[in-house]
The first five atom37 places (N, CA, C, CB, O) and aatype in JSON, in Angstrom:
{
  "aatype": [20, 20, 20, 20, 20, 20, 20, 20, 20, 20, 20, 20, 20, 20, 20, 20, 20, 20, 20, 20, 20, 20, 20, 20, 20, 20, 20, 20, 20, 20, 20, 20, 20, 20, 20, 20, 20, 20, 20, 20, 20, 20, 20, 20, 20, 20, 20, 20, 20, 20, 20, 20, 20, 20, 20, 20, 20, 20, 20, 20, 20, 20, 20, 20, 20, 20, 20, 20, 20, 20, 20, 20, 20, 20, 20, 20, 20, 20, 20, 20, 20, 20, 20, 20, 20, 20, 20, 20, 20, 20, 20, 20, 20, 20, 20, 20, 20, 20, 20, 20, 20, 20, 20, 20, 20, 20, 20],
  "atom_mask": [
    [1, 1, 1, 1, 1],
    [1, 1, 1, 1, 1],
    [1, 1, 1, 1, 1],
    [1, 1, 1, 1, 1],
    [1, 1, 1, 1, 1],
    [1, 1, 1, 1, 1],
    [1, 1, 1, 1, 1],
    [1, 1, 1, 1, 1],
    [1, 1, 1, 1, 1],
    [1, 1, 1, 1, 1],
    [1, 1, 1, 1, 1],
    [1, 1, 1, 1, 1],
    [1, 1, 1, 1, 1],
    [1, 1, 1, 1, 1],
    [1, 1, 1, 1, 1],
    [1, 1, 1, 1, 1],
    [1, 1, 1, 1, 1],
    [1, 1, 1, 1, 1],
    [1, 1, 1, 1, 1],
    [1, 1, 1, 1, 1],
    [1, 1, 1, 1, 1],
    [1, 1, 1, 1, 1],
    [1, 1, 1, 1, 1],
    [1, 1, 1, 1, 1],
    [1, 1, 1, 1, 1],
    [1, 1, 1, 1, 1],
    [1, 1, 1, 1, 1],
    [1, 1, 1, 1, 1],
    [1, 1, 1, 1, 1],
    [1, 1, 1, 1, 1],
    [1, 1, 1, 1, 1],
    [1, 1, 1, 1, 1],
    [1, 1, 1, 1, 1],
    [1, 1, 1, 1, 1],
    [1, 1, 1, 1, 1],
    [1, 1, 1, 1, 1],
    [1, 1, 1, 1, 1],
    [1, 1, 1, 1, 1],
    [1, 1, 1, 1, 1],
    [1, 1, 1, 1, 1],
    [1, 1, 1, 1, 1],
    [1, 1, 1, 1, 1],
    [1, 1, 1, 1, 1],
    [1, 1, 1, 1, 1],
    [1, 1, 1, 1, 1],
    [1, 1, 1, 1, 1],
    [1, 1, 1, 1, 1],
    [1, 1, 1, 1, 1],
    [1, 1, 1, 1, 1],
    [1, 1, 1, 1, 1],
    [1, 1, 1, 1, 1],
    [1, 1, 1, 1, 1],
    [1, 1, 1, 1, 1],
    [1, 1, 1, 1, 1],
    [1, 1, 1, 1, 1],
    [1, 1, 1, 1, 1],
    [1, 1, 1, 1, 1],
    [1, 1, 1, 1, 1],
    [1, 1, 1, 1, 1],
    [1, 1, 1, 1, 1],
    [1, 1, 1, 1, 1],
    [1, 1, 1, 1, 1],
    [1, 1, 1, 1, 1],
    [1, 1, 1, 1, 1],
    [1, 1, 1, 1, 1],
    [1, 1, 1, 1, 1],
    [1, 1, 1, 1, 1],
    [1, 1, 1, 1, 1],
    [1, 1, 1, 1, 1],
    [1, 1, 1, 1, 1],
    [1, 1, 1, 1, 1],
    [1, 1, 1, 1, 1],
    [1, 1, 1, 1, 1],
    [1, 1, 1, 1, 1],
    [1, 1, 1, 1, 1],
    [1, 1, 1, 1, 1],
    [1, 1, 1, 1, 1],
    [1, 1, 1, 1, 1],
    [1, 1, 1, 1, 1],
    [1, 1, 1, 1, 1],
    [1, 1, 1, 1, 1],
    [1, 1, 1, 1, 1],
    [1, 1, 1, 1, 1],
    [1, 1, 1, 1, 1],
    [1, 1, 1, 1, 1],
    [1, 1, 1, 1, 1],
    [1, 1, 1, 1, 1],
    [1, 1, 1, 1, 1],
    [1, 1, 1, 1, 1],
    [1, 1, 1, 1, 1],
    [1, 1, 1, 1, 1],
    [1, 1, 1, 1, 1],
    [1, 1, 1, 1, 1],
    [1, 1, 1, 1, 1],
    [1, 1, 1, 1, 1],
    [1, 1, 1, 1, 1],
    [1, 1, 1, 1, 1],
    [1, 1, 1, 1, 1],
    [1, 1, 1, 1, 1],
    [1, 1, 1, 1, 1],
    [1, 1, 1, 1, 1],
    [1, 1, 1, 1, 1],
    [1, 1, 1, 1, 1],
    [1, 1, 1, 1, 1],
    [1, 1, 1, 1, 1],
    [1, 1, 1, 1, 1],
    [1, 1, 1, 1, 1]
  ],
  "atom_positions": [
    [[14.03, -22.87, -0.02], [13.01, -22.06, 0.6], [12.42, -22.79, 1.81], [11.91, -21.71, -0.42], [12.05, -22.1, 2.76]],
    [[12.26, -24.37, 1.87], [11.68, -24.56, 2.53], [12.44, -24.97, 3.94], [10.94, -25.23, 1.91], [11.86, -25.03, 5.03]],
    [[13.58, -25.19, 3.76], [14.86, -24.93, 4.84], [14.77, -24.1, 5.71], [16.01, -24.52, 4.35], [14.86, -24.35, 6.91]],
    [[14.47, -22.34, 4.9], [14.43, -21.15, 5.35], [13.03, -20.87, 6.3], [14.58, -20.28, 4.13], [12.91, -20.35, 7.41]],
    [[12.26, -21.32, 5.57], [10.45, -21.14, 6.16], [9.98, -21.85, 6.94], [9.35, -21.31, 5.28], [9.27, -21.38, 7.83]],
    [[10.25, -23.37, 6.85], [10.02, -24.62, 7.54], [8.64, -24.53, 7.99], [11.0, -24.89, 8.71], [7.77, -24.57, 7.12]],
    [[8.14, -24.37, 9.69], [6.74, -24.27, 9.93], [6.24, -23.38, 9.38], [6.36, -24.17, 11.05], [5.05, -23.48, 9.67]],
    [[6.42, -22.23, 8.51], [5.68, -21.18, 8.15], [4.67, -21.67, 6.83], [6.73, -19.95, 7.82], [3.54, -21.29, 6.55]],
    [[5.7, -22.84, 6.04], [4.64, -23.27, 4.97], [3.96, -24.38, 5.48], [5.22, -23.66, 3.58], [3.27, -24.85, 4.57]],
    [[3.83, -25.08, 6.62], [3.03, -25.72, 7.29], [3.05, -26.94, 5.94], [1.59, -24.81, 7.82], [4.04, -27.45, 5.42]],
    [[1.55, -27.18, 5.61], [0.84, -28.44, 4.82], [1.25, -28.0, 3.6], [-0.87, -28.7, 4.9], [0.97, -28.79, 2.7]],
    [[2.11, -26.54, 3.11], [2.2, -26.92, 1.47], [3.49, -27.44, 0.99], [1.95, -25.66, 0.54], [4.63, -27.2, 1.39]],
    [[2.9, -28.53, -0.33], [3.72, -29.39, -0.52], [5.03, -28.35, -1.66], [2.78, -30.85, -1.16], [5.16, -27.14, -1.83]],
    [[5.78, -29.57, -2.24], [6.44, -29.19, -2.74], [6.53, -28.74, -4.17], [6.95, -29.75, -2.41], [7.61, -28.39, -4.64]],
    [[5.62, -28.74, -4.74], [4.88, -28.6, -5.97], [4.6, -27.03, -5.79], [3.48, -29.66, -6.11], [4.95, -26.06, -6.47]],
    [[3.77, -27.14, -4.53], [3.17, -25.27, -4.04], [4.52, -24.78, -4.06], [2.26, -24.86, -2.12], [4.85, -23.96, -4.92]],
    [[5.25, -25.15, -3.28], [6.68, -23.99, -2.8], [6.78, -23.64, -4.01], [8.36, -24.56, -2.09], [6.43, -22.51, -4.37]],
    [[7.54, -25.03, -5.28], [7.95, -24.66, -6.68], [7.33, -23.38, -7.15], [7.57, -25.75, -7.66], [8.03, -22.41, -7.44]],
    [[5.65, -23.35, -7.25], [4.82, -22.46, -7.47], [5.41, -21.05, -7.16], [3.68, -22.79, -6.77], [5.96, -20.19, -7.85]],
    [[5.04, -21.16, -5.65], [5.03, -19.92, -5.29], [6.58, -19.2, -5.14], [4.24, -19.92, -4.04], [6.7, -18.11, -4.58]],
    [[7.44, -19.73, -5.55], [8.89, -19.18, -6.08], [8.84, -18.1, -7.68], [9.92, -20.83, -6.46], [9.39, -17.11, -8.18]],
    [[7.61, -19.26, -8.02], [7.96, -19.14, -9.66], [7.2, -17.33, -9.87], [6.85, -20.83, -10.89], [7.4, -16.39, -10.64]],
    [[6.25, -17.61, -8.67], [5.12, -16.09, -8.7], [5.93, -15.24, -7.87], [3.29, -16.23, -7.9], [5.63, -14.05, -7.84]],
    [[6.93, -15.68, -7.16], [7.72, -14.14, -6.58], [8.78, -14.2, -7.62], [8.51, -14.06, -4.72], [9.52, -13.25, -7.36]],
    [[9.25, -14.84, -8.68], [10.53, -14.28, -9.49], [9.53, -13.51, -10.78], [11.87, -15.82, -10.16], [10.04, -12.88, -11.71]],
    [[8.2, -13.68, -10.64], [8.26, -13.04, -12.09], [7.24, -11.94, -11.49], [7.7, -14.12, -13.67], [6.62, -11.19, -12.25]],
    [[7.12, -11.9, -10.27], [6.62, -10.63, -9.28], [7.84, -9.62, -9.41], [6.36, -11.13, -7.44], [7.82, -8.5, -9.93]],
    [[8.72, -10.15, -8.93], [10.03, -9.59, -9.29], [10.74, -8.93, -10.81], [10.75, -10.65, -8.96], [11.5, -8.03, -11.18]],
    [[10.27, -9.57, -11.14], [11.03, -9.34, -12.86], [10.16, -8.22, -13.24], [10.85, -10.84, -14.24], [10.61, -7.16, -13.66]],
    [[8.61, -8.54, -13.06], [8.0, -7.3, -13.34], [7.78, -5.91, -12.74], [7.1, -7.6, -13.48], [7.27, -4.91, -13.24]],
    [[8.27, -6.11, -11.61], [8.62, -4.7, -11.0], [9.78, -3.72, -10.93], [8.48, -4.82, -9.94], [9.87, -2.51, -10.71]],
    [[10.88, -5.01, -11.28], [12.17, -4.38, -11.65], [11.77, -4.13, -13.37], [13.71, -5.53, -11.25], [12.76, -3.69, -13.94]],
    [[10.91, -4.27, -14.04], [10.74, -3.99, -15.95], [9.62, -2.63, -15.81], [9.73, -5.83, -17.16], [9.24, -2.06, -16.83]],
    [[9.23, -2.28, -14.67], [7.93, -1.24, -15.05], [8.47, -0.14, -15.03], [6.64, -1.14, -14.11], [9.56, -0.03, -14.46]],
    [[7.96, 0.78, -15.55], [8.34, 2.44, -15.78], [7.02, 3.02, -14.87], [8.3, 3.09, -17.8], [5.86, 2.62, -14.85]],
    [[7.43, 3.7, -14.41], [6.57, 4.73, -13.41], [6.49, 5.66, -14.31], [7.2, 5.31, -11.94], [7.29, 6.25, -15.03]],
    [[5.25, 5.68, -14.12], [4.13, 7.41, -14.98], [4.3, 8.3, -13.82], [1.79, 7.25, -15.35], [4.79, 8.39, -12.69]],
    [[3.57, 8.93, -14.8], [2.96, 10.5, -13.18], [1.09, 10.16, -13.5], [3.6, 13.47, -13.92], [0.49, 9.65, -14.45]],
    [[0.72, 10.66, -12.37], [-0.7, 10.92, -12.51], [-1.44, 12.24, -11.83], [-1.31, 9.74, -12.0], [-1.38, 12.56, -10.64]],
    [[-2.14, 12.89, -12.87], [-2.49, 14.7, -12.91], [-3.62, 14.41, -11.98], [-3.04, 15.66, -14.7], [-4.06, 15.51, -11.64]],
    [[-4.26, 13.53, -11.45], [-5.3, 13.92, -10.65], [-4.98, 14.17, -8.67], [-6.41, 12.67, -11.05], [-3.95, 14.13, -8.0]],
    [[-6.2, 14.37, -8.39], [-6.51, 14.9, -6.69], [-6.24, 13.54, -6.47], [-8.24, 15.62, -6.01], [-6.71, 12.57, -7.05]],
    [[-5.04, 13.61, -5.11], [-4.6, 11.9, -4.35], [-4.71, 11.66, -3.13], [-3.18, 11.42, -4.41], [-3.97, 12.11, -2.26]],
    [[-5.55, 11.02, -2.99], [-5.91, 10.98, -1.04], [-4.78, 9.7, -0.69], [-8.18, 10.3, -0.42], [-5.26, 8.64, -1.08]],
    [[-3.49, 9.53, -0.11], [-2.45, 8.83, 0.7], [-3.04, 8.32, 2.29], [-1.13, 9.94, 0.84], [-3.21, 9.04, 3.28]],
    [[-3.3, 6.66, 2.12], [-3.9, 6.58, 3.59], [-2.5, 5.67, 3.95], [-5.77, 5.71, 3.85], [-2.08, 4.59, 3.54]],
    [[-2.1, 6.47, 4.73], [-0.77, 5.84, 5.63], [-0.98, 4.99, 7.25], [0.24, 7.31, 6.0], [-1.34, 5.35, 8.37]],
    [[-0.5, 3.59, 6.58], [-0.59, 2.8, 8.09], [0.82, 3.35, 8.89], [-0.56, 0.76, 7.9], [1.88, 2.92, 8.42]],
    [[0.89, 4.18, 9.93], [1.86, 4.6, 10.32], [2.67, 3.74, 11.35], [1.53, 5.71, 10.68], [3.82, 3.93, 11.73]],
    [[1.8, 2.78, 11.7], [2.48, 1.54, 12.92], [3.7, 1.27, 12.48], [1.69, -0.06, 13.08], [3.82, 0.65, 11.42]],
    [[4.59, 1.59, 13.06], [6.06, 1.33, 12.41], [6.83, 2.01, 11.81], [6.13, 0.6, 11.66], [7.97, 1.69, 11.49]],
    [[6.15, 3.27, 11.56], [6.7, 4.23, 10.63], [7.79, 5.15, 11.51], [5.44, 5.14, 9.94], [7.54, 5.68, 12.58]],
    [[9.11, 5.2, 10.76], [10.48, 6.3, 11.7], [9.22, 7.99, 11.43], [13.05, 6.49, 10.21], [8.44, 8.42, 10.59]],
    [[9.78, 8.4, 12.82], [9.19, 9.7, 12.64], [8.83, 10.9, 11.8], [9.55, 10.05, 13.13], [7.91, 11.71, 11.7]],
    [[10.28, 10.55, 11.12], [10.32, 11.83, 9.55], [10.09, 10.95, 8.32], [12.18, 12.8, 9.17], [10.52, 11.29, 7.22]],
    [[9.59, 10.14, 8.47], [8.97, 8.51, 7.3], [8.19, 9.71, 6.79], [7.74, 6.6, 8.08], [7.67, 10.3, 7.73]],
    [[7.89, 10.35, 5.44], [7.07, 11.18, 4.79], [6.55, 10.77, 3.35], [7.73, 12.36, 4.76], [7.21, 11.11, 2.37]],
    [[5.36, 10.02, 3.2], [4.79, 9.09, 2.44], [4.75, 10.47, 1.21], [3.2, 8.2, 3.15], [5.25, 10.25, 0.11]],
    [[4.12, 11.88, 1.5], [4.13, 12.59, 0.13], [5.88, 12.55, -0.76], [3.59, 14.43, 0.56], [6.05, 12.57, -1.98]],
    [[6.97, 12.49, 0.3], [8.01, 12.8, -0.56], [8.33, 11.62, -1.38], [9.17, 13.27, 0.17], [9.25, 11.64, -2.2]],
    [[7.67, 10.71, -1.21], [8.08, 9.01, -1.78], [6.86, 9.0, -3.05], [7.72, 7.34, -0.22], [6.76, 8.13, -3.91]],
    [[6.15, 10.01, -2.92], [5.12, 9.63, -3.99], [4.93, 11.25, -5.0], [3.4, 9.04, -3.04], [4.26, 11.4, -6.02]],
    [[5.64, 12.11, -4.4], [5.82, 12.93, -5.17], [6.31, 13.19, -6.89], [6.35, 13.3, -4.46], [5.75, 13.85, -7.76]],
    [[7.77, 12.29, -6.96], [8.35, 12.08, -8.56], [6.62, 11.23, -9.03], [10.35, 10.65, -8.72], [6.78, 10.45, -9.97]],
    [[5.52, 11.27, -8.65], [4.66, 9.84, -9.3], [3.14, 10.97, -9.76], [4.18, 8.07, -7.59], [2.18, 10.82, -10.51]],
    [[3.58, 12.0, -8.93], [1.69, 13.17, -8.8], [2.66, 14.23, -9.34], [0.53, 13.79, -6.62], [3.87, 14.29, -9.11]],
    [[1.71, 15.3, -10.3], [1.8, 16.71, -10.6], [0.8, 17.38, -9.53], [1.4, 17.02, -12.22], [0.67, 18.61, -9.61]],
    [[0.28, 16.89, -8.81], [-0.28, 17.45, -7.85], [-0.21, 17.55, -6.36], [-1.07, 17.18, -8.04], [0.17, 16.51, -5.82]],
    [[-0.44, 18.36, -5.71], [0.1, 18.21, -4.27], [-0.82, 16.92, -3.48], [-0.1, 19.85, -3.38], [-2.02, 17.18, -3.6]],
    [[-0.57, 15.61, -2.71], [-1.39, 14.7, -2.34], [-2.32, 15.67, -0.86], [-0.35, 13.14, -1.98], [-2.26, 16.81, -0.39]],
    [[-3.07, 14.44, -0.61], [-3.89, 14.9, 0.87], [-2.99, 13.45, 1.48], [-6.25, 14.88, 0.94], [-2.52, 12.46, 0.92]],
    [[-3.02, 13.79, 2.46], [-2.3, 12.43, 3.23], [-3.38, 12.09, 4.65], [-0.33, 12.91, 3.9], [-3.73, 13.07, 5.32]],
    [[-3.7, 11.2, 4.92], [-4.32, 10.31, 6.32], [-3.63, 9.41, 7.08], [-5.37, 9.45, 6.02], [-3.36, 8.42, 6.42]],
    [[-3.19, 9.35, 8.33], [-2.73, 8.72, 8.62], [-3.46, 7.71, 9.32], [-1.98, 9.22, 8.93], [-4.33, 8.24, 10.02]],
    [[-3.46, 6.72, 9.41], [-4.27, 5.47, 10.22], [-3.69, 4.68, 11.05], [-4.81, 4.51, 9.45], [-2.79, 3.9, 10.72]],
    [[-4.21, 4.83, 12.42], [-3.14, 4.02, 13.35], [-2.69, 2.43, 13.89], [-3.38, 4.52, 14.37], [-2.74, 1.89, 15.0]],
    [[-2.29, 2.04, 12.72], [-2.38, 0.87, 12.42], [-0.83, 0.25, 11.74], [-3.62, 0.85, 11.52], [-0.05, 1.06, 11.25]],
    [[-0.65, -0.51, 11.76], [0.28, -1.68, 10.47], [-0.14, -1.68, 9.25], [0.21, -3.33, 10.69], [-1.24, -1.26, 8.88]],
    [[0.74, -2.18, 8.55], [0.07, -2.08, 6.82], [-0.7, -3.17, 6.83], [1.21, -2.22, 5.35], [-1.67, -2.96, 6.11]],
    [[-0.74, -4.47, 7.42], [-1.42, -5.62, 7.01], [-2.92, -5.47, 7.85], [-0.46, -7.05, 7.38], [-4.02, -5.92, 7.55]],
    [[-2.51, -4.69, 8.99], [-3.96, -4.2, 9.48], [-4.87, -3.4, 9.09], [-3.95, -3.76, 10.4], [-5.88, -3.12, 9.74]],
    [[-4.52, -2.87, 7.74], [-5.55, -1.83, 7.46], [-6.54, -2.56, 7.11], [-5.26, -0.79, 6.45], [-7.59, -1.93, 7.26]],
    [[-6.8, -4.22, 6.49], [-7.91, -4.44, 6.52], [-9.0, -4.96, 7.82], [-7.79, -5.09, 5.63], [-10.1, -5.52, 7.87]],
    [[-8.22, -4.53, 8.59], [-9.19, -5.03, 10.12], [-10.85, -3.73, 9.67], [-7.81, -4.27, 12.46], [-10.95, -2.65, 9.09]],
    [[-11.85, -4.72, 10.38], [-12.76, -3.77, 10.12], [-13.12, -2.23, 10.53], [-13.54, -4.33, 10.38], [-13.86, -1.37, 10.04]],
    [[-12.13, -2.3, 11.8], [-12.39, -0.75, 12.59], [-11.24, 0.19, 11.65], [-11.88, -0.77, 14.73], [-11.4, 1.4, 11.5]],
    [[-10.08, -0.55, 11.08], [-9.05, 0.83, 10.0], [-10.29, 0.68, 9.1], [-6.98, 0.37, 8.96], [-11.14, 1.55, 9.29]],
    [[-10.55, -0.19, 8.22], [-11.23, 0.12, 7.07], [-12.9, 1.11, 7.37], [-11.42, -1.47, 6.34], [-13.61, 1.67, 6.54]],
    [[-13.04, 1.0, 8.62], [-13.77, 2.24, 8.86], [-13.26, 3.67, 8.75], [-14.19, 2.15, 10.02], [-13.74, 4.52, 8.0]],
    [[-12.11, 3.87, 9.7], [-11.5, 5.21, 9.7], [-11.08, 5.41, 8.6], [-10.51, 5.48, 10.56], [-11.14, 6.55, 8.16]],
    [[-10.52, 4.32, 7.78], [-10.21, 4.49, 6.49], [-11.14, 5.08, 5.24], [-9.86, 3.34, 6.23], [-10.68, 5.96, 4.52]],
    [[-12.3, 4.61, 5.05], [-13.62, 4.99, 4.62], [-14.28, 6.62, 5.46], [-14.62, 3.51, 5.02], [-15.06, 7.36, 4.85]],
    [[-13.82, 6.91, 6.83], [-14.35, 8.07, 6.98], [-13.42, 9.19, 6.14], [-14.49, 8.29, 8.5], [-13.82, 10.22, 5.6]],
    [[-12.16, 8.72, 6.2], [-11.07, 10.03, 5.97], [-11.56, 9.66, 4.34], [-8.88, 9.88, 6.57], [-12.21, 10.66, 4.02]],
    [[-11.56, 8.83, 3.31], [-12.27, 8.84, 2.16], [-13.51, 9.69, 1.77], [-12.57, 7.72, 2.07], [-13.49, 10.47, 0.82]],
    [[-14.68, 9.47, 2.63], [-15.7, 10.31, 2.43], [-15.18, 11.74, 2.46], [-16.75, 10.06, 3.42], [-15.22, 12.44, 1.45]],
    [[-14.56, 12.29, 3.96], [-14.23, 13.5, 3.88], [-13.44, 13.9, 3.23], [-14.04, 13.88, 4.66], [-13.25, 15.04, 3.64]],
    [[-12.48, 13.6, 2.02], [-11.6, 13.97, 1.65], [-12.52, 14.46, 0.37], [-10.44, 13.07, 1.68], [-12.46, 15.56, -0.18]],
    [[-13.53, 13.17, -0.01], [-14.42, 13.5, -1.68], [-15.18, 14.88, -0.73], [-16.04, 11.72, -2.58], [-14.59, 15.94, -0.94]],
    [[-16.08, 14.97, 0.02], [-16.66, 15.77, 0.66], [-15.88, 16.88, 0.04], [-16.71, 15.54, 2.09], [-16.15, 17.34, -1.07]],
    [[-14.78, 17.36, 0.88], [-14.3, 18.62, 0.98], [-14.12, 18.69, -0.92], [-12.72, 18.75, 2.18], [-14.81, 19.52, -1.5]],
    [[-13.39, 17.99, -1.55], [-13.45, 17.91, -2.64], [-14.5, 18.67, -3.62], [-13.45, 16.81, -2.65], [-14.34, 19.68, -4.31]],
    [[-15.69, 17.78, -3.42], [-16.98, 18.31, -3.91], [-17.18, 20.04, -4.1], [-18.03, 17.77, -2.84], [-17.48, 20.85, -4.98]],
    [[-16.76, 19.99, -2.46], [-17.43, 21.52, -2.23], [-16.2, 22.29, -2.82], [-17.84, 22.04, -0.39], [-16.66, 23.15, -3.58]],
    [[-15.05, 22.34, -2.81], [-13.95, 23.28, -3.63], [-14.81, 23.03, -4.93], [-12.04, 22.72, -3.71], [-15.41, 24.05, -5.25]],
    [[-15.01, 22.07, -5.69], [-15.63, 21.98, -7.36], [-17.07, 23.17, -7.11], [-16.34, 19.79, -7.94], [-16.96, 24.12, -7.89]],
    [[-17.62, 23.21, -6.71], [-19.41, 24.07, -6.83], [-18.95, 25.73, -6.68], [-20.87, 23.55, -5.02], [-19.81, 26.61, -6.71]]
  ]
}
């Protein structure tokens, strides 16, 4: 690994690498061992689309997973950027409005 990464692991030693091998094989093991449910509730999908191919369609990838039709948001961003503070704003507005509209279909 550390052949492959070289400056990327900078100061960690070789003890860490060992580590952090040991937490991506059993990251691994447990995602190749899980069974996917479905889940019956209302699903708000916030999609970082930075990068995304044009017909990339986040409901058809999460569909076999909802009995329900999702709401989807898109955010114009990267996935690792959604925590910048200005996505996690737009992110939090399309949240409010999604419970919002929500609310008012329930009354």
């Amino acid at each position: 690994m550390r052949a492959e990464l070289g400056p990327v692991l900078g100061g960690v030693d070789d003890d860490e690498v060992a580590l952090l091998v040991r937490v991506f094989d059993n990251n691994a093991t447990l995602r190749d061992r899980h069974a996917y449910g479905t889940f019956g509730g209302d699903t708000l999908i916030l999609v970082a689309e930075e990068g995304k191919r044009a017909d990339f369609s986040p409901e058809a990838l999460w569909e076999p997973h909802l009995t329900r039709r999702a709401a989807t948001v898109r955010i114009p961003c990267g996935h690792s950027d959604m925590v910048r503070p200005e996505m996690l704003g737009l992110a939090w507005d399309a949240v409010s409005e999604w419970l919002a509209a929500r609310s008012e279909r329930a009354e």
